[in-house]
N, C-alpha and C positions, 0 to 999 in steps of 0.2 A: 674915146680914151678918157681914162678919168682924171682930176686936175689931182696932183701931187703934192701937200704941202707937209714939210718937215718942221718940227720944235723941239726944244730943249727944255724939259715939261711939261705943261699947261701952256703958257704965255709967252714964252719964249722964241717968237718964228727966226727959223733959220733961212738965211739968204744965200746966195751962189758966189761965193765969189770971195777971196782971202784965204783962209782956212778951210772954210767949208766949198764942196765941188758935190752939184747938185744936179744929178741926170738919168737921163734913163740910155741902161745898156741895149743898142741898138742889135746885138746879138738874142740876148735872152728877154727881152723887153721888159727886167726888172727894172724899177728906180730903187736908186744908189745916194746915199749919203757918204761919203767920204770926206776924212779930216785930215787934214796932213800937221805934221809936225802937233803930235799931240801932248796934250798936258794932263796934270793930275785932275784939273777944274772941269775937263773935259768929260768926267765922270759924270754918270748920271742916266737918270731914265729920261731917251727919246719917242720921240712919238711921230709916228709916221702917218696921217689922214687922206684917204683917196675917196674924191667927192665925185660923181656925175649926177645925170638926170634921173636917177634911180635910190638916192642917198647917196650916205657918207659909211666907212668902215675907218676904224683908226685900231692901229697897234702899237704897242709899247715895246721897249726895249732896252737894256738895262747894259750900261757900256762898264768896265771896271778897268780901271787904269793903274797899272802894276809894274816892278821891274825886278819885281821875283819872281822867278816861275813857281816859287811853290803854290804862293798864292793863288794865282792863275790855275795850277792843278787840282787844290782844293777847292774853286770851285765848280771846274769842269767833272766833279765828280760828285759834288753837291747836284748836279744835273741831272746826273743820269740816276739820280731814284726819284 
Protein backbone atom coordinates (compact mmCIF):
# COMPACT_ATOMS: atom_id res chain seq x y z
CA UNK A 1 0.00 0.00 0.00
CA UNK A 2 1.31 3.31 -0.75
CA UNK A 3 1.86 5.92 2.08
CA UNK A 4 -0.81 8.81 1.61
CA UNK A 5 0.05 12.25 2.40
CA UNK A 6 -2.30 15.30 1.95
CA UNK A 7 -1.50 19.42 1.55
CA UNK A 8 -2.68 22.59 1.12
CA UNK A 9 -0.36 23.53 -1.59
CA UNK A 10 3.08 22.88 -1.82
CA UNK A 11 4.14 23.14 1.96
CA UNK A 12 1.26 23.03 3.65
CA UNK A 13 0.96 19.11 5.25
CA UNK A 14 -2.49 18.47 6.31
CA UNK A 15 -2.88 16.30 9.48
CA UNK A 16 -5.91 14.08 10.78
CA UNK A 17 -7.54 15.45 13.24
CA UNK A 18 -9.91 18.99 13.94
CA UNK A 19 -11.17 19.99 10.74
CA UNK A 20 -9.58 17.83 8.63
CA UNK A 21 -10.58 13.61 8.71
CA UNK A 22 -7.97 11.76 6.95
CA UNK A 23 -8.59 8.01 5.65
CA UNK A 24 -9.00 5.59 3.54
CA UNK A 25 -12.48 4.20 2.67
CA UNK A 26 -12.40 0.54 3.71
CA UNK A 27 -15.21 -0.17 1.10
CA UNK A 28 -13.62 1.41 -2.11
CA UNK A 29 -10.16 1.61 -0.76
CA UNK A 30 -9.98 5.39 -1.88
CA UNK A 31 -8.19 7.83 0.48
CA UNK A 32 -10.36 10.65 1.54
CA UNK A 33 -9.81 14.08 2.70
CA UNK A 34 -12.62 15.41 4.23
CA UNK A 35 -13.27 18.89 5.95
CA UNK A 36 -16.01 19.70 8.06
CA UNK A 37 -17.51 22.91 8.81
CA UNK A 38 -15.83 24.65 5.96
CA UNK A 39 -14.69 28.22 5.25
CA UNK A 40 -14.05 30.60 2.40
CA UNK A 41 -9.83 30.13 3.42
CA UNK A 42 -10.48 26.71 2.84
CA UNK A 43 -10.37 27.53 -0.92
CA UNK A 44 -7.54 26.48 -2.82
CA UNK A 45 -5.55 23.85 -4.66
CA UNK A 46 -4.92 20.41 -2.69
CA UNK A 47 -2.54 18.09 -3.43
CA UNK A 48 -2.72 14.62 -2.77
CA UNK A 49 1.01 12.46 -2.93
CA UNK A 50 1.00 8.54 -2.94
CA UNK A 51 4.52 7.38 -2.36
CA UNK A 52 5.65 3.34 -2.23
CA UNK A 53 8.84 1.50 -3.24
CA UNK A 54 8.08 2.14 -6.84
CA UNK A 55 8.01 6.16 -6.53
CA UNK A 56 5.75 8.88 -5.86
CA UNK A 57 2.50 10.12 -8.05
CA UNK A 58 0.84 13.42 -6.83
CA UNK A 59 -2.47 15.18 -7.96
CA UNK A 60 -3.79 18.48 -7.62
CA UNK A 61 -7.19 19.59 -6.86
CA UNK A 62 -8.77 22.70 -6.97
CA UNK A 63 -11.62 23.14 -4.09
CA UNK A 64 -14.01 26.51 -4.53
CA UNK A 65 -15.94 27.66 -1.72
CA UNK A 66 -19.19 29.36 -2.60
CA UNK A 67 -22.83 29.98 -1.28
CA UNK A 68 -24.13 30.83 -4.64
CA UNK A 69 -25.14 28.17 -6.66
CA UNK A 70 -24.72 30.23 -9.70
CA UNK A 71 -21.25 30.23 -9.13
CA UNK A 72 -20.78 26.79 -8.54
CA UNK A 73 -22.92 26.19 -11.92
CA UNK A 74 -20.72 28.37 -13.88
CA UNK A 75 -18.11 26.48 -13.04
CA UNK A 76 -19.39 23.02 -13.35
CA UNK A 77 -19.78 24.10 -16.95
CA UNK A 78 -16.49 25.76 -17.40
CA UNK A 79 -15.73 21.76 -16.97
CA UNK A 80 -17.26 20.26 -19.25
CA UNK A 81 -15.40 21.77 -22.26
Amino acid sequence: MPEVQWSKGKWNKLKDGGRYKIFQDETTGEHVLEISDIKRKDAGTYLVKATNEHGSSDAPATLIVTDKPEEAEDWMARLKH
